[in-house]
Every structure is written in structure tokens, then in C-alpha cells.
N, C-alpha and C positions, 0 to 999 in steps of 0.2 A: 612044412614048417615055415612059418611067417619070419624074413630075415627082419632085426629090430632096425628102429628108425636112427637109433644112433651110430651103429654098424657101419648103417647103410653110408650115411655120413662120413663117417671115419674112412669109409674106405675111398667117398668123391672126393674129399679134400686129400688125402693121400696122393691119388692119379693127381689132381689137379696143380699139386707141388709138384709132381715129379715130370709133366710134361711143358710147367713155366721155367722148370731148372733146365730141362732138353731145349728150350725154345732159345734161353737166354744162352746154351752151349751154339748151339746153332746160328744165331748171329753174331756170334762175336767169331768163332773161327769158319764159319760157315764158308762167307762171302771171297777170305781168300784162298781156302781150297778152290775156292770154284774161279778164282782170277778176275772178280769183281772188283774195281777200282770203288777206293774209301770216298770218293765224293761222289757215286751212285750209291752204294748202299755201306756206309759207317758201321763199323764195329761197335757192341752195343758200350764196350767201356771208351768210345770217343765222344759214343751219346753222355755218358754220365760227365767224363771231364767237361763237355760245353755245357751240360746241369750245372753243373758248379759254376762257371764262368756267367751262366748267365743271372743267376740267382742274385751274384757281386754287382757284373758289367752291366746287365742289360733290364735291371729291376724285376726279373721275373715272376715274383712272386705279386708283385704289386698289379702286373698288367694280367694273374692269372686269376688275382681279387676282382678284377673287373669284370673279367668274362664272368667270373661265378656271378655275380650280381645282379648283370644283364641276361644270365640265364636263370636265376630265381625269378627275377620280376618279369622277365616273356613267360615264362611256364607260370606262372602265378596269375599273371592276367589272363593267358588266352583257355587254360583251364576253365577259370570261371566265365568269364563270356562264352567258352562253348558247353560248358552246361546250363548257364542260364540260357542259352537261345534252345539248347538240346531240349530241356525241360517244356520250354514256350513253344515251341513246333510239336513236340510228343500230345500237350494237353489240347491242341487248337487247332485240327486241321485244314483251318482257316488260314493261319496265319502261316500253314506250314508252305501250304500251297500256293501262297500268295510270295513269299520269300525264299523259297528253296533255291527258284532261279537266277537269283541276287546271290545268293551263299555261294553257288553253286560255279558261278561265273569268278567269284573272286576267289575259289579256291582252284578253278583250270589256269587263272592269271599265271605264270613263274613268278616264284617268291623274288628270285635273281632279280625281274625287270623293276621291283619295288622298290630295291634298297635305293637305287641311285636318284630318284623319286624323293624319300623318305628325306632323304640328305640336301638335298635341295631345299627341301621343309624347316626342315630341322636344326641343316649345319653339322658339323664336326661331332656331337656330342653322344650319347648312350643312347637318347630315344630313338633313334631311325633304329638300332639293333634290338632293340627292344620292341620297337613295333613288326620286326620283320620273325620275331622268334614269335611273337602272340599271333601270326597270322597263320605263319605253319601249324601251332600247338593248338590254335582254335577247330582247324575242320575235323580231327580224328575223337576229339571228347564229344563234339557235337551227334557226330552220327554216331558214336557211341550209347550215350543218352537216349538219343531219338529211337533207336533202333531197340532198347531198351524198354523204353514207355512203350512202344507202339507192339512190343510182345507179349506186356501183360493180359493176362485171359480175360477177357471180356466177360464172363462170369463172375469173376473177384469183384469186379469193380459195382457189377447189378448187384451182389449181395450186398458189398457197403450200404449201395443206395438206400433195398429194401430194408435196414438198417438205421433208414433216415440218417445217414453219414451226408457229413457237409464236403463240398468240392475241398477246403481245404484240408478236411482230416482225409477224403481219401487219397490227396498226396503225402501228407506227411506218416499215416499209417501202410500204405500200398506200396503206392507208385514210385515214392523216393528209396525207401529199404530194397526193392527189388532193383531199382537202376544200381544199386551200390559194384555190386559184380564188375560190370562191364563199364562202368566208371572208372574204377581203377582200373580193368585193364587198357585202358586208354592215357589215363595220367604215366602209365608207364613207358605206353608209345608217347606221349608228350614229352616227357622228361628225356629222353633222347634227340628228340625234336627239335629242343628248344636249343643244344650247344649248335646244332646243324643253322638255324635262323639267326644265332648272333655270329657266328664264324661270318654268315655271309654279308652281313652288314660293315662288319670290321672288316674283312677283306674287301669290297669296295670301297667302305671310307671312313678310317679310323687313324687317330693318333695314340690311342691304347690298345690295348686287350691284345691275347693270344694269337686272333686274325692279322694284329697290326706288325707283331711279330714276323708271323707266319708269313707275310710276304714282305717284311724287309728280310728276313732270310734266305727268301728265294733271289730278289734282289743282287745279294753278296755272294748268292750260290753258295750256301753254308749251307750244307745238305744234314750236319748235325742237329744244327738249330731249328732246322724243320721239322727234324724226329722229334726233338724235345717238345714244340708245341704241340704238335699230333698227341702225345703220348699224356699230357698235360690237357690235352682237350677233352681225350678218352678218359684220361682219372675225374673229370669232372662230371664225365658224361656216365660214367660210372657211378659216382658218388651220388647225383640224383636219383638216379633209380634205384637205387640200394635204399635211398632215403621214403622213396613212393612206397617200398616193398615192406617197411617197419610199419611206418602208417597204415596200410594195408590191414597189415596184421592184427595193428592195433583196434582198427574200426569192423574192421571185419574180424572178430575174434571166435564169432558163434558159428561160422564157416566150418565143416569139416578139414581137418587138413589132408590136401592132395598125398595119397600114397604114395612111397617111394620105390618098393619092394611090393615083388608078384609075391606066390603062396609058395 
């Protein structure tokens, strides 16, 4: 007997409350059973009091509007430039081979040795974090795509032909519906990507955002204020992909959906 898909559900959100209620028991009395001093690892209700304090104090919500924005616009741009380049290397093995080792080289670079680079360019402002999250978020959609194009069967593509199908309709009929799959699962790997490329631009050189936080925090060794950005980095990091994951569903609707439950 087939267990139902609501069940199933009902039963993972159940554990999944009941192990974030043990998690948040465990850090908060955890630390001093165990004779952890509160400026190594914080009580989670000292985390929430310097929530509060910092939300007043230290404009937090303002500097955690910034990050979100620096990571919409890195995930936003380096998505699409890595499926336009993914797409232009999949159809042109010319172009693929001609450029791969260009890609190839800038994606072995450390994103790290960039930012400080970027800032020099750029100055104080969003674009160095912005160019540093599109560089991360660029290589994984790219070979995603690529790797996409370059699996469709070569048989599909000779019937268009013999079909008299034009180059353009056999991407728009083919080549692009069948990238869709592994497209998104790459926007997913991006969407995490992209808070990891602006943390490290704003931690080398920011006067905003979550990063800039994050190390005046270490700065004043306020080991709370650090949890707070961490945790505020995660909910954002979170929140994009949760966001890739509707879209998903929504574009990909013809998809079967993945089983939950064995027989």
C-alpha cells in the first residue's frame, strides 16, 4: 500500500518541528552544561536579545535589505550570462573550444583574490559584491546548460532536420525544453552561491550589508552579533532558494513529481 503524499508530508514537517524545538533546547541550555563560556558559543535567547538590539542599534534590517539586493542582482546576472554562454558553447563547438580555456581559467582564479581588485575599480559601493557573486554564480549554470545541450541525442536533432526545421526552431522546440531540468538545478546551486559572493565582497570592503556587520562584530568580539548575521545570512540564503524552487515548479509543471514514498 502506496503511503499518500500528504501523509508523507505531514509526517516531515512534524520531525522537522520537533528537531528545530531540540536544536533551539540545545543551544540555549546546551553550552552551559557543557562549561562553554557565553562569548564562545551564546545562548540562543542572548542571540535573540542582540536581534532586537540590533534591529534599534545597529539598523539591521536596513543593512540585511542590501545584502538581499546584492544577492538578487549577482544571482540574476551571473544566471543569465551563464546560460547565455552555456547555450553558445552547447550549439558551436567552435566557440566552445575556442573559449572554454578562458572560462575555464577564470573560474580556477579564487573568487577571494577578486574582491579586492573589484574595489580598487569600483570603490566602496555594491558593484565589486555584485560582480563577485555573478562570477561564483556564472560557472555552475554554465556547465550546467552546456552539459545539457551536449546530451541531447543526436537523432532528435537529425529528425528536426529531416523536417526541414530551422536552427532556430530546433532550439526553441528541442534544445531549450530539454536544458530546462538541469537549468534549474543549477539556479539552485546559484542561489546559494550568490549570498557566499556578496558576504565576501562586503567582508573585504563594505560600509553596508550583513558582511560589514559581520566583521565589525568580530572587531568588538560580540560573538552574539556574529550569530545574528550568520543566521540572517542563512534566512536569506534560504529564502532564494525556496524562491528558485516555486519558479521551478511553476515552469516546470509538466514534470512528474518526484515520489515521496516507497510501496
Amino acid at each position: 500500500m502506496t503511503t499518500s503524499r500528504s501523509a508523507i508530508l505531514r509526517r516531515g514537517t512534524a520531525a522537522s518541528v520537533v528537531l528545530f524545538v531540540f536544536f533551539l533546547a540545545a543551544w540555549e541550555w546546551g553550552p552551559a552544561l557543557l562549561g562553554i563560556p557565553a562569548f564562545v558559543l551564546p545562548p540562543a535567547s542572548a542571540v535573540y536579545a542582540e536581534f532586537i538590539r540590533m534591529v534599534s542599534v545597529n539598523h539591521l534590517l536596513f543593512h540585511a535589505g542590501v545584502t538581499a539586493a546584492e544577492v538578487v542582482a549577482g544571482f540574476v546576472l551571473g544566471s543569465l550570462m551563464g546560460a547565455v554562454f552555456g547555450y553558445l558553447l552547447g550549439m558551436s563547438p567552435t566557440a566552445e573550444i575556442a573559449l572554454s580555456p578562458y572560462i575555464l581559467a577564470l573560474q580556477i582564479a579564487p573568487k577571494v583574490a577578486f574582491a579586492p581588485l573589484f574595489i580598487m575599480w569600483m570603490g566602496f559601493t555594491v558593484y565589486p559584491k555584485i560582480l563577485v557573486a555573478v562570477l561564483i554564480v556564472f560557472f555552475p549554470v554554465m556547465v550546467n546548460v552546456l552539459t545539457a545541450i551536449r546530451g541531447i541525442d543526436p537523432d532528435l536533432i537529425n529528425l528536426a532536420r529531416s523536417f526541414t526545421a530551422s536552427r532556430p526552431q530546433i532550439f526553441w522546440k528541442i534544445e531549450f525544453p530539454s536544458s530546462m531540468p538541469p537549468l534549474f538545478a543549477s539556479l539552485r546551486i546559484g542561489s546559494t552561491l550568490a549570498v557566499v559572493g556578496v558576504v565576501v565582497g562586503e567582508l573585504v570592503g563594505g560600509n553596508f550589508g550583513l558582511g560589514y556587520l559581520l566583521t565589525f562584530g568580530e572587531g568588538q568580539a560580540n560573538t552574539p552579533m556574529v550569530f545574528v548575521c550568520i543566521l540572517m545570512l542563512t534566512l536569506i540564503g534560504g529564502i532564494a532558494y525556496v524562491a528558485v524552487i516555486l519558479i521551478e515548479q511553476r515552469v516546470l509543471h509538466y514534470m512528474p513529481a518526484r515520489p515521496l514514498g516507497g510501496v
